[in-house]
N, CA, C and O atoms as CSV, one atom per row, in Angstrom:
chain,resi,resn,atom,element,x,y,z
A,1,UNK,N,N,0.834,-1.168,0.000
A,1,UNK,CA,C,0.000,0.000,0.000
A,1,UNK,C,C,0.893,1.250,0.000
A,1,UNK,O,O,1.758,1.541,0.826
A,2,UNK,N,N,0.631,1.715,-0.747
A,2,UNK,CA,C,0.964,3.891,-0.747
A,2,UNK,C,C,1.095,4.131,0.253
A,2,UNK,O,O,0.277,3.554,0.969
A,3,UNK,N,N,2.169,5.117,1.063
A,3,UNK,CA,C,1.772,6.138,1.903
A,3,UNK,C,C,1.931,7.281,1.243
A,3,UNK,O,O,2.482,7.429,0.152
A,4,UNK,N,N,1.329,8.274,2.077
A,4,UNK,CA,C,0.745,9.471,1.767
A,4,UNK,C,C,1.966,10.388,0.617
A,4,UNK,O,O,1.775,11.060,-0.396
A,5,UNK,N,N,2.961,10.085,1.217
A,5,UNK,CA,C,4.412,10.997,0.667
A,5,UNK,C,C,4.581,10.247,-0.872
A,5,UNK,O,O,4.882,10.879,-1.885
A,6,UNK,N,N,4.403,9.225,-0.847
A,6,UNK,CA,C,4.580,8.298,-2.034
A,6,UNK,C,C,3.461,8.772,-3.161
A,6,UNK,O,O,3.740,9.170,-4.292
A,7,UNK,N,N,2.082,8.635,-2.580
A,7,UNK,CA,C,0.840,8.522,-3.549
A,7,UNK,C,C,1.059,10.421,-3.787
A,7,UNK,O,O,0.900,10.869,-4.923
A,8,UNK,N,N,1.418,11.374,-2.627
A,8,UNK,CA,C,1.418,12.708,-3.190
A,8,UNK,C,C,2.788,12.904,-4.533
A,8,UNK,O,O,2.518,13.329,-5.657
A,9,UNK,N,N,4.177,12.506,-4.112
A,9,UNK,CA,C,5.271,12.282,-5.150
A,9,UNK,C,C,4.313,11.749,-6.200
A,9,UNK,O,O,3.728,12.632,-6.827
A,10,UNK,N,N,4.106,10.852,-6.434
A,10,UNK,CA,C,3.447,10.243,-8.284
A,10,UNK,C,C,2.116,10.890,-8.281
A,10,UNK,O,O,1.703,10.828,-9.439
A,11,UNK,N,N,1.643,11.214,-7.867
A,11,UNK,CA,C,0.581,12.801,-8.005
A,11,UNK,C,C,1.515,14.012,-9.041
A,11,UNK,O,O,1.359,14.359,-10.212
A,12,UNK,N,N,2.254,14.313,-8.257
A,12,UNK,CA,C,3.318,15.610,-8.821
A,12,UNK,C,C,4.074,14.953,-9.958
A,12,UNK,O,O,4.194,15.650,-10.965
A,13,UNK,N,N,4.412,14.182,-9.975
A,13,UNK,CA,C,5.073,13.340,-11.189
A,13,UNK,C,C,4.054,13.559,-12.359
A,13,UNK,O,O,4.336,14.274,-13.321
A,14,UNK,N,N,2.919,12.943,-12.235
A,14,UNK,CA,C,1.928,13.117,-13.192
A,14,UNK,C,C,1.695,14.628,-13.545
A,14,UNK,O,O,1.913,14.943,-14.715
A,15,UNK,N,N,1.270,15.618,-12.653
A,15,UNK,CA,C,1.353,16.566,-12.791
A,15,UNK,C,C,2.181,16.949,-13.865
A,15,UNK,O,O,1.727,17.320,-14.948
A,16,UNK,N,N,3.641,16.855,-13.544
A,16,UNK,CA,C,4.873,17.632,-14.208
A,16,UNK,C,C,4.822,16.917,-15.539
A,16,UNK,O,O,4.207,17.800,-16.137
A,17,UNK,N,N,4.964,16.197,-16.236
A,17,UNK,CA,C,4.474,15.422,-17.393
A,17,UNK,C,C,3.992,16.787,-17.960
A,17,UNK,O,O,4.748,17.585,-18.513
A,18,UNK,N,N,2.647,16.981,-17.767
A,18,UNK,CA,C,1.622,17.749,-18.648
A,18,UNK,C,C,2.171,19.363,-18.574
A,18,UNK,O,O,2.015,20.182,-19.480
A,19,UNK,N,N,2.836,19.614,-17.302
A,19,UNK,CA,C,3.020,21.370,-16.925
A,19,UNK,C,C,4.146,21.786,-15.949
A,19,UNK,O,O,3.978,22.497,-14.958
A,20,UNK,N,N,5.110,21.343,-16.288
A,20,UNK,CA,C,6.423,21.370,-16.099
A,20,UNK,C,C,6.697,22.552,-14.854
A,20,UNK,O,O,7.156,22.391,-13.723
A,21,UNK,N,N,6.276,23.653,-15.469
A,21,UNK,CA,C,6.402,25.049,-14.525
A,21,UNK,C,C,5.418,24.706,-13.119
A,21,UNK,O,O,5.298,25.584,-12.266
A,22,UNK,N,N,4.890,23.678,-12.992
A,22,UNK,CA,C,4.443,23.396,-11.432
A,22,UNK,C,C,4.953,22.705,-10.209
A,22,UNK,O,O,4.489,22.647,-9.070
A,23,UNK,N,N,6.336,22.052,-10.895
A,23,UNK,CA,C,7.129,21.482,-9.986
A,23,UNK,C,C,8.257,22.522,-9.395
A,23,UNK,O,O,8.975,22.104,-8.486
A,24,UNK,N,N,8.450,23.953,-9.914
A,24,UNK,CA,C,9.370,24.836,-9.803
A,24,UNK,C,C,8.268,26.083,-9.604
A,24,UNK,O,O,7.103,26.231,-9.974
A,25,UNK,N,N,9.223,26.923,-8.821
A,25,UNK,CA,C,8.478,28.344,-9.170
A,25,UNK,C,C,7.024,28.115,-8.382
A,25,UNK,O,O,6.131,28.806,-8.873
A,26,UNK,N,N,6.681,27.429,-7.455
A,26,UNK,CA,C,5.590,27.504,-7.039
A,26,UNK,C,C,5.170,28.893,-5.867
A,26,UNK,O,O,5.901,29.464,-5.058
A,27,UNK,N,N,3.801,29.096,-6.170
A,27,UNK,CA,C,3.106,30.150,-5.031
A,27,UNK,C,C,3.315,29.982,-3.868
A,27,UNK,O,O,3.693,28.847,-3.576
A,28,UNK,N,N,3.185,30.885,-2.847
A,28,UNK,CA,C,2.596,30.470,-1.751
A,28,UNK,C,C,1.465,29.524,-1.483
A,28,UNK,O,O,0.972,29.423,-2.606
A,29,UNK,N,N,0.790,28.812,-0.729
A,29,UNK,CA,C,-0.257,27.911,-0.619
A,29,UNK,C,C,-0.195,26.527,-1.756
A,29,UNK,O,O,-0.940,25.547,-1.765
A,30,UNK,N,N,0.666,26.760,-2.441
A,30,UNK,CA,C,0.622,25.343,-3.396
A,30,UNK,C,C,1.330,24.431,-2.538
A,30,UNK,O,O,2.016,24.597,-1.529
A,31,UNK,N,N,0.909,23.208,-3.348
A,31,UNK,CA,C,1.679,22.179,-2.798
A,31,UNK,C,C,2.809,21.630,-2.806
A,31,UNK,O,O,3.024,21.658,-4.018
A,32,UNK,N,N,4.004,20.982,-2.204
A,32,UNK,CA,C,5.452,21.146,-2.496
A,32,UNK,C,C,5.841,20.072,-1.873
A,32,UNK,O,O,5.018,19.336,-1.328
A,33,UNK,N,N,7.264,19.800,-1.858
A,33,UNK,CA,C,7.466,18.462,-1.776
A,33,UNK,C,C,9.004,19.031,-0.524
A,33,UNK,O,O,9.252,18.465,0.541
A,34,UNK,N,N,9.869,20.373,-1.161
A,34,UNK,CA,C,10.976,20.493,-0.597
A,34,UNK,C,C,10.766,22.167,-0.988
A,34,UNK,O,O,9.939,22.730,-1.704
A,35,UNK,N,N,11.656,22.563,-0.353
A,35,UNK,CA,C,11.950,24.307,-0.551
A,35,UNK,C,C,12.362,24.409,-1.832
A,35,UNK,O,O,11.748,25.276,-2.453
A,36,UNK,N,N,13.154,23.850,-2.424
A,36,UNK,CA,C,13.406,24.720,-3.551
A,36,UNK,C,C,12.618,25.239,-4.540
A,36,UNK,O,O,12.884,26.258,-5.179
A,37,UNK,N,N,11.214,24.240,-4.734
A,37,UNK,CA,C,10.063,24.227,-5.178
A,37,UNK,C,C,9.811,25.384,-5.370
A,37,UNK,O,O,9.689,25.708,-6.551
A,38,UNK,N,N,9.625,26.517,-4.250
A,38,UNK,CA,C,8.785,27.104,-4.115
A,38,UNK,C,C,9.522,29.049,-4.487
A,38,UNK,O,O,10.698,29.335,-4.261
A,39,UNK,N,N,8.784,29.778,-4.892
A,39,UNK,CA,C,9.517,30.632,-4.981
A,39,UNK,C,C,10.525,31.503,-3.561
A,39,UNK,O,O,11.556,32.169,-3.470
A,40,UNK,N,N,9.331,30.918,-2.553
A,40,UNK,CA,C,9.859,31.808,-0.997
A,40,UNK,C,C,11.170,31.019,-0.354
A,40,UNK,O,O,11.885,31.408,0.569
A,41,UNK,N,N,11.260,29.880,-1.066
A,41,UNK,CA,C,12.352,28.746,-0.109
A,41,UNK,C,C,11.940,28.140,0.833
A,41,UNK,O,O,12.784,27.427,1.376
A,42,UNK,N,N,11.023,28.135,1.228
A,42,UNK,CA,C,10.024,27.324,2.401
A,42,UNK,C,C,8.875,26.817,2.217
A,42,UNK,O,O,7.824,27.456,2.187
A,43,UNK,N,N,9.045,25.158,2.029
A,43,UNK,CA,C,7.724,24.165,2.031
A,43,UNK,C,C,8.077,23.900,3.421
A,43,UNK,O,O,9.116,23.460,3.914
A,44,UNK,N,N,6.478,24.434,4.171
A,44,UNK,CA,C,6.087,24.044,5.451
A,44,UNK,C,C,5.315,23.512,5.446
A,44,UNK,O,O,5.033,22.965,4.380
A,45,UNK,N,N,4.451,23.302,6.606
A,45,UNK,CA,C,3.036,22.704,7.063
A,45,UNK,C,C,3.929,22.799,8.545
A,45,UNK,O,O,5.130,22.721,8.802
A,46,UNK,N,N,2.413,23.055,9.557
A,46,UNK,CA,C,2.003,23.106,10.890
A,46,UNK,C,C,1.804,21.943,11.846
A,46,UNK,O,O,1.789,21.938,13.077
A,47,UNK,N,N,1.628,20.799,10.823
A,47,UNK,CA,C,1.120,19.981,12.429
A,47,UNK,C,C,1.866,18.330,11.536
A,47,UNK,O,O,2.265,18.327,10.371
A,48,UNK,N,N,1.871,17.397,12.250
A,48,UNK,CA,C,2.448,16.286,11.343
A,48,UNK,C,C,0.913,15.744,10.290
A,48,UNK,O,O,1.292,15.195,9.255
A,49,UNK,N,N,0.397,15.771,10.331
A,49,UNK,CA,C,-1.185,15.608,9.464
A,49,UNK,C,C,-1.307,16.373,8.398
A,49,UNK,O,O,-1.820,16.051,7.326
A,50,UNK,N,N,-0.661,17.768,8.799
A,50,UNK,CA,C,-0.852,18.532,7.457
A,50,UNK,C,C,0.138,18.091,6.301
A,50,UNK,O,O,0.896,17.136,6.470
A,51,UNK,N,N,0.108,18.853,5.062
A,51,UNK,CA,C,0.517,19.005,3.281
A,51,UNK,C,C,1.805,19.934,3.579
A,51,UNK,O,O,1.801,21.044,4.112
A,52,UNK,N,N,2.567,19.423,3.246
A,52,UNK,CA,C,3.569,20.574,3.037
A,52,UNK,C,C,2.692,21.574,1.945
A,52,UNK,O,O,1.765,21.236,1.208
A,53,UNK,N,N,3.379,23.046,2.124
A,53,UNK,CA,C,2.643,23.900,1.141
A,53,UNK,C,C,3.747,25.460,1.565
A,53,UNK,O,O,4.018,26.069,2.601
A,54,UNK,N,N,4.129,25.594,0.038
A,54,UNK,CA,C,4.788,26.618,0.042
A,54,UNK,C,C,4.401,28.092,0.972
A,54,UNK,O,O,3.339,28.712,1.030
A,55,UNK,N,N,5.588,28.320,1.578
A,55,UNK,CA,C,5.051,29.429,2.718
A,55,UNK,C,C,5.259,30.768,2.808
A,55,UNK,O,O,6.440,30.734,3.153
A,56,UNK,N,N,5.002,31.857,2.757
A,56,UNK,CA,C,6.744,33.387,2.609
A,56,UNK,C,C,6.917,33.023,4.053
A,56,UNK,O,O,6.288,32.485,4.964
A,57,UNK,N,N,8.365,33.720,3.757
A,57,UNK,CA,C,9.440,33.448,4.799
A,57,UNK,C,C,8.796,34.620,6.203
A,57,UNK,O,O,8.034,35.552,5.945
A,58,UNK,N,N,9.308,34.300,7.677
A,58,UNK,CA,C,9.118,34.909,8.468
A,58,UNK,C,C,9.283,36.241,8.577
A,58,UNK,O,O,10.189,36.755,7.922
A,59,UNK,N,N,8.585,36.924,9.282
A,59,UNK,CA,C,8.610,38.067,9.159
A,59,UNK,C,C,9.266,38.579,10.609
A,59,UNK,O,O,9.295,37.486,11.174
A,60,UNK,N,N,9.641,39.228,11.277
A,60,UNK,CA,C,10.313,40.364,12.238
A,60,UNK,C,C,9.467,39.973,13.443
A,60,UNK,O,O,8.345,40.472,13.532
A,61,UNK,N,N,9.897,39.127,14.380
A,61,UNK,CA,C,9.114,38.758,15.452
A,61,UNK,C,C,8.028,37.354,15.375
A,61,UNK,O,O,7.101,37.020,16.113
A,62,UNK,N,N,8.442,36.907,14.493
A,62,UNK,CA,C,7.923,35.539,13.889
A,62,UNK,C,C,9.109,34.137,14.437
A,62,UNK,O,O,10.334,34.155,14.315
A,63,UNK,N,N,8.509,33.351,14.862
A,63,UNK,CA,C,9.113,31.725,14.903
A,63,UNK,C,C,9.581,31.617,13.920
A,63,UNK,O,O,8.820,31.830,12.976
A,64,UNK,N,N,10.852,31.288,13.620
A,64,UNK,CA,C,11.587,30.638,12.688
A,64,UNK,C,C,12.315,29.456,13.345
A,64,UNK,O,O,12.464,28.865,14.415
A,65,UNK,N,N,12.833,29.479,11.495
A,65,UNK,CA,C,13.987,28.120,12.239
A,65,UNK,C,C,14.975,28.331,11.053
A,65,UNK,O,O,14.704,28.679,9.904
A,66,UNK,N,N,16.592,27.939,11.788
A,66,UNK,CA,C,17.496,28.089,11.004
A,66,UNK,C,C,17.788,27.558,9.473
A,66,UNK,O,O,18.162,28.198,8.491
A,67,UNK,N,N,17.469,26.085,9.628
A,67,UNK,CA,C,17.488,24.683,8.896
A,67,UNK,C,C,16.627,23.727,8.486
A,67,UNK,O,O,16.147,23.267,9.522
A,68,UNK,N,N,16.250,23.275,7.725
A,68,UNK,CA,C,15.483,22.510,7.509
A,68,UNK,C,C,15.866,21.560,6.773
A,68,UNK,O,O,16.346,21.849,5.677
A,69,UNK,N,N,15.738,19.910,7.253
A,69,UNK,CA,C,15.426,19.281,5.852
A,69,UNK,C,C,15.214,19.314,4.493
A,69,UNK,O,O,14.021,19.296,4.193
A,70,UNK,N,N,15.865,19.349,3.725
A,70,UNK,CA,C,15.375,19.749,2.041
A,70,UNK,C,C,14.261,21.131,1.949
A,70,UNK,O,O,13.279,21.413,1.264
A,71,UNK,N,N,14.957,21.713,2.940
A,71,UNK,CA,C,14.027,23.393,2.962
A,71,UNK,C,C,12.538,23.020,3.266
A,71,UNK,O,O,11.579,23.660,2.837
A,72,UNK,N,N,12.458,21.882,4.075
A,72,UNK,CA,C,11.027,21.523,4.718
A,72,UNK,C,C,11.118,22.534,6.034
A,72,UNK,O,O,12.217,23.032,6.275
A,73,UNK,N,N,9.920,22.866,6.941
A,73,UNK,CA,C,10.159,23.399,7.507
A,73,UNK,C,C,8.795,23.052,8.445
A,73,UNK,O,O,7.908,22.274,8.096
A,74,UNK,N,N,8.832,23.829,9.753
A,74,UNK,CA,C,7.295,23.742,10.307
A,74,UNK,C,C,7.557,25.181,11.222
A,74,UNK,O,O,6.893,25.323,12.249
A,75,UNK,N,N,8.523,26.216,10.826
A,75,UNK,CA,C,8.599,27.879,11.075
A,75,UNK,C,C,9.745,28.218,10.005
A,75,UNK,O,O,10.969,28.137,10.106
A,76,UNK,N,N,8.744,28.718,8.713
A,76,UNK,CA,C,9.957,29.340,7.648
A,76,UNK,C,C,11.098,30.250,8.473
A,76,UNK,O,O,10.968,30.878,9.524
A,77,UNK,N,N,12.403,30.066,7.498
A,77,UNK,CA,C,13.644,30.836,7.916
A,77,UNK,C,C,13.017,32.730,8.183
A,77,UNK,O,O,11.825,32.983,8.011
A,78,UNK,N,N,13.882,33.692,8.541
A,78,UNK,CA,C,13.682,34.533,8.526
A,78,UNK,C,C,13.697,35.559,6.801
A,78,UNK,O,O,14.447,35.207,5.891
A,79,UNK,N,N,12.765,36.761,6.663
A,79,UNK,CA,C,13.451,37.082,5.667
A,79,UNK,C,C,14.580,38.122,5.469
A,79,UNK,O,O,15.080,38.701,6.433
A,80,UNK,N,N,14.985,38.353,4.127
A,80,UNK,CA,C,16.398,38.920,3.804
A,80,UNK,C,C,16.184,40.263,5.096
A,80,UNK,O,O,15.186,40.930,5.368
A,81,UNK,N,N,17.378,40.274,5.602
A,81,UNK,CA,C,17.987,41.435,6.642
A,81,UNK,C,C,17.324,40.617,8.223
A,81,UNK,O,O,17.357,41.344,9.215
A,82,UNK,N,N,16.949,39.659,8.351
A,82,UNK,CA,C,16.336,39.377,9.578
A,82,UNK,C,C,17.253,38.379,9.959
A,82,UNK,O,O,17.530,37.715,8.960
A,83,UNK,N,N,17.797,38.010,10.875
A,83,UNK,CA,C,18.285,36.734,12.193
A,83,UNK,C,C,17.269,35.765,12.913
A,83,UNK,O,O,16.343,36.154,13.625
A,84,UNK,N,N,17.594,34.338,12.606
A,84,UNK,CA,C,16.662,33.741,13.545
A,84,UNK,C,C,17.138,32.979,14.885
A,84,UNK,O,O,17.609,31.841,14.891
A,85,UNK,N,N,16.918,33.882,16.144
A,85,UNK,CA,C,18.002,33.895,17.408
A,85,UNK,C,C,16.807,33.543,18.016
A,85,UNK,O,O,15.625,33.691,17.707
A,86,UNK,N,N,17.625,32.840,19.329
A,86,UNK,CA,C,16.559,32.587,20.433
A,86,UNK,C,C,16.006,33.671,21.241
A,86,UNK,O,O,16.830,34.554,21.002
A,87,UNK,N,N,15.299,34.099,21.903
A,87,UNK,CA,C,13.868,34.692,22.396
A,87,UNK,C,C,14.343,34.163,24.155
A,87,UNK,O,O,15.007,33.160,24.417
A,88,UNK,N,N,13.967,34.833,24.835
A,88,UNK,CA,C,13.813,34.581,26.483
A,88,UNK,C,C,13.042,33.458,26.514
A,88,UNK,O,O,12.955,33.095,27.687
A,89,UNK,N,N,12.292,32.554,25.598
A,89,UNK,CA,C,11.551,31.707,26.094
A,89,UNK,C,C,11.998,30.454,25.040
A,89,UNK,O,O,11.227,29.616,24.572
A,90,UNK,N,N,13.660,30.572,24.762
A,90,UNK,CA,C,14.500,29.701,24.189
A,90,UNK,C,C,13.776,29.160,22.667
A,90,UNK,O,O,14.062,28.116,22.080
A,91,UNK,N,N,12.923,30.035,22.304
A,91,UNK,CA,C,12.666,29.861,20.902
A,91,UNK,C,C,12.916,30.660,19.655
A,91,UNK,O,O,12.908,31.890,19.710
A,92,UNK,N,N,13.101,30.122,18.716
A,92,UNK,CA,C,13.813,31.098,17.620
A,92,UNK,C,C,12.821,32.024,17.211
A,92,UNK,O,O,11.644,31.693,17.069
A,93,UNK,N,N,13.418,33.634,16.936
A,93,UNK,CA,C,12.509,34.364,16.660
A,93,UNK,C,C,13.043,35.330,15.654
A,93,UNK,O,O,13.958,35.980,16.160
A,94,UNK,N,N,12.783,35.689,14.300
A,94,UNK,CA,C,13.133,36.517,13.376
A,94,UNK,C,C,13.398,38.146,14.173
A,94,UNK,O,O,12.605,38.904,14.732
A,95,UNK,N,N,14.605,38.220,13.964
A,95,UNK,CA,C,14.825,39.503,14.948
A,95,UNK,C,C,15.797,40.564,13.629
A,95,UNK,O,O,16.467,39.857,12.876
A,96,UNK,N,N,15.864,41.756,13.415
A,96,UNK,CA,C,16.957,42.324,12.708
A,96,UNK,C,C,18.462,42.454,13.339
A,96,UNK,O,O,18.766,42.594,14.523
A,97,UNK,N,N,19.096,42.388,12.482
A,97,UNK,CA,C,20.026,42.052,12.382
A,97,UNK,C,C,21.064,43.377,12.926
A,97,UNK,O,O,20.243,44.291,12.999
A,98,UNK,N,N,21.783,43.692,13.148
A,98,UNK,CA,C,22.601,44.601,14.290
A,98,UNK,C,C,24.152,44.731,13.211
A,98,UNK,O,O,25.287,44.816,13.681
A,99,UNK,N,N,23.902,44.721,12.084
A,99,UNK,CA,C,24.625,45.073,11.409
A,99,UNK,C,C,24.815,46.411,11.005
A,99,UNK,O,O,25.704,46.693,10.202
């Protein structure tokens, strides 16, 4: 039997066949497999149940995270000019940068 990651991969496979420009270059809210996919660099999803789905990157006082798996994520990186440093409550938080 399929699991979910498998039956969504040959989903997108089929997909790309017919429309090539949907495996690259994707929106926000589309569906994605890894970051590079996507135009923002971050395929997330929120909970282990959810779709990965292309995300924009954190904004200035937002949860991030440094690293991800194949630019998977579950708190996009920060964006350009932002740091993602720990917070008094030892969690990463998009902060500017002191440059």
């Amino acid at each position: 039997m399929f699991s979910r990651a498998k039956t969504l991969l040959l989903f997108l496979c089929l997909i790309a066949t017919s429309k090539a420009n949907l495996i690259f270059g994707l929106e926000n809210g589309e569906i994605c497999l890894e970051g590079t996919q996507c135009l923002s660099g971050c395929c997330h999803k929120d909970s282990l149940v959810d779709i990965y789905r292309c995300a924009p990157l954190s904004i200035s006082g937002a949860r991030c995270e440094k690293d991800g798996l194949y630019d998977t994520y579950k708190y996009c990186p920060c964006e350009l000019g932002l740091e993602c440093q720990k917070g008094d409550d030892r969690e990463l938080y998009c902060h500017e940068t002191n440059h």
